[in-house]
C-alpha positions as CSV (number, residue, x, y, z in Angstrom):
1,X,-15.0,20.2,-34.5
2,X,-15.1,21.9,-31.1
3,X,-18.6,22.9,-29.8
4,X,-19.2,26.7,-29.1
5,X,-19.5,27.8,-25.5
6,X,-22.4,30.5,-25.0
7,X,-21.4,33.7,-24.3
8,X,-21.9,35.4,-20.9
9,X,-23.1,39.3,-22.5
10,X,-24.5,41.8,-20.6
11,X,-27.8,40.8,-21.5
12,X,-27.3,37.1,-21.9
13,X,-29.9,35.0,-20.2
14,X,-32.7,37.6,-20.6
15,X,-34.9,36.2,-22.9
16,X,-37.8,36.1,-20.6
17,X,-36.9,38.0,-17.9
18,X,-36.9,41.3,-20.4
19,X,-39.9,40.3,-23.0
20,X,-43.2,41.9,-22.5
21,X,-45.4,39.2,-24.1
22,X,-47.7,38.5,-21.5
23,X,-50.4,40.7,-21.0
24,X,-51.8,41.8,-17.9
25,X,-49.0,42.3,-16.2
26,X,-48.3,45.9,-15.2
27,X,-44.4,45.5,-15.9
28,X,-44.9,43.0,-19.0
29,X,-47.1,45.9,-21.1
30,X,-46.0,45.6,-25.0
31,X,-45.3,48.8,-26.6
32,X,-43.7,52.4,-26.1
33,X,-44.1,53.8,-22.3
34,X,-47.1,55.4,-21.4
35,X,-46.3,59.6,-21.3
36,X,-47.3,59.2,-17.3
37,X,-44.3,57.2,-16.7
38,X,-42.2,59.9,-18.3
39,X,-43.4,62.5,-16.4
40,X,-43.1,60.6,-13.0
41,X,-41.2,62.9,-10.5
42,X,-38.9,61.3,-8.1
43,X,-37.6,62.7,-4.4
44,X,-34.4,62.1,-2.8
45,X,-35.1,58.6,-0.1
46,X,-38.2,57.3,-2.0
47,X,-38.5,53.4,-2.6
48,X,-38.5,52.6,-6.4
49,X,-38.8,49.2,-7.7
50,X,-36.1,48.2,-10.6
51,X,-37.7,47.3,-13.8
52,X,-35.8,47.0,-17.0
53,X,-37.4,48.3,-19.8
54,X,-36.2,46.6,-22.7
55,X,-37.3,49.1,-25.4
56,X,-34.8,51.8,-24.0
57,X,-30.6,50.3,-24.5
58,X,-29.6,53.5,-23.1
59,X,-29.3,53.4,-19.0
60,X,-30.3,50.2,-18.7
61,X,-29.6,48.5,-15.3
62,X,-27.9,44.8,-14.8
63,X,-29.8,41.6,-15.1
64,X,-29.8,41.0,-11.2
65,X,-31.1,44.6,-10.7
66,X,-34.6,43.5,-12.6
67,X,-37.2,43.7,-10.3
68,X,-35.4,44.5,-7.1
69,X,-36.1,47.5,-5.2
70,X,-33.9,50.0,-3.9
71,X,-33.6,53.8,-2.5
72,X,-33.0,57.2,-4.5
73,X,-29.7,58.7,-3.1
74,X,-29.3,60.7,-6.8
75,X,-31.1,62.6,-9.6
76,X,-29.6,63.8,-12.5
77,X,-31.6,65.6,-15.7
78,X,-31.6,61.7,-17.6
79,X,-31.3,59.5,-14.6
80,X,-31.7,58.1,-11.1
81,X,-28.7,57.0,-8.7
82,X,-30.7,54.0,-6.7
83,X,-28.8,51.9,-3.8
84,X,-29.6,48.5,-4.0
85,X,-29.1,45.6,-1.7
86,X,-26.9,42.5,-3.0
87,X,-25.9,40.0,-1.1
88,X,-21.9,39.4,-1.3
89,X,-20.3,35.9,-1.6
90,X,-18.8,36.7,2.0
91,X,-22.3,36.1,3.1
92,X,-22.6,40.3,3.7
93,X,-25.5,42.7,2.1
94,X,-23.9,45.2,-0.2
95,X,-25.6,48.6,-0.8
96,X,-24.3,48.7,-4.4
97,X,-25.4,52.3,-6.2
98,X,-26.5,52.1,-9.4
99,X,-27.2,54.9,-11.6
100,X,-30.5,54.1,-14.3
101,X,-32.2,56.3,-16.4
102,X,-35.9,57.0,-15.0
103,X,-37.8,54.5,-17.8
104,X,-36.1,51.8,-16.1
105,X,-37.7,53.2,-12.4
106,X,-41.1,52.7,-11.4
């Protein structure tokens, strides 16, 4: 019998890195969104930080995004376009734009 290989998902690897157990934290808070959060209002150049809310699947950002802060260059009615810095394998920094819905943005 051949063992199984894990899979490499979307969300694989995210077991901690999306969980809101720990309390405290201002990212980690367990439950549905606060209504503020909804009603944040975002302008074109502001800094926003990255932060994957696992209770909403739709607009959800890539694993690497979590936590990283980037730039609105977008706003649609559901969501955000954010530039993001990634470093390339070439050893070059990548704006890469990303577009989120706004319960993913703080």
């Amino acid at each position: 019998a051949r063992a199984m290989v894990h899979s490499y998902g979307y969300r694989s690897g995210t077991r901690n890195k999306y969980s809101k157990k720990l309390q405290g934290e201002e990212h980690r808070r367990p439950g549905p969104p606060s209504t503020g959060r909804m009603l944040q209002t975002y302008r074109l150049g502001e800094h926003v930080d990255v932060i994957a809310d696992s209770a909403f699947q739709k607009g959800l950002p890539h694993k690497f995004y979590h936590g990283r802060t980037g730039v609105v260059y977008n706003i649609t009615p559901r969501g955000l376009g954010v530039i993001v810095n990634k470093p390339h394998r070439n050893g070059k920094i990548m704006g890469k734009r990303i577009c989120i819905r706004h319960t993913h943005v703080r």
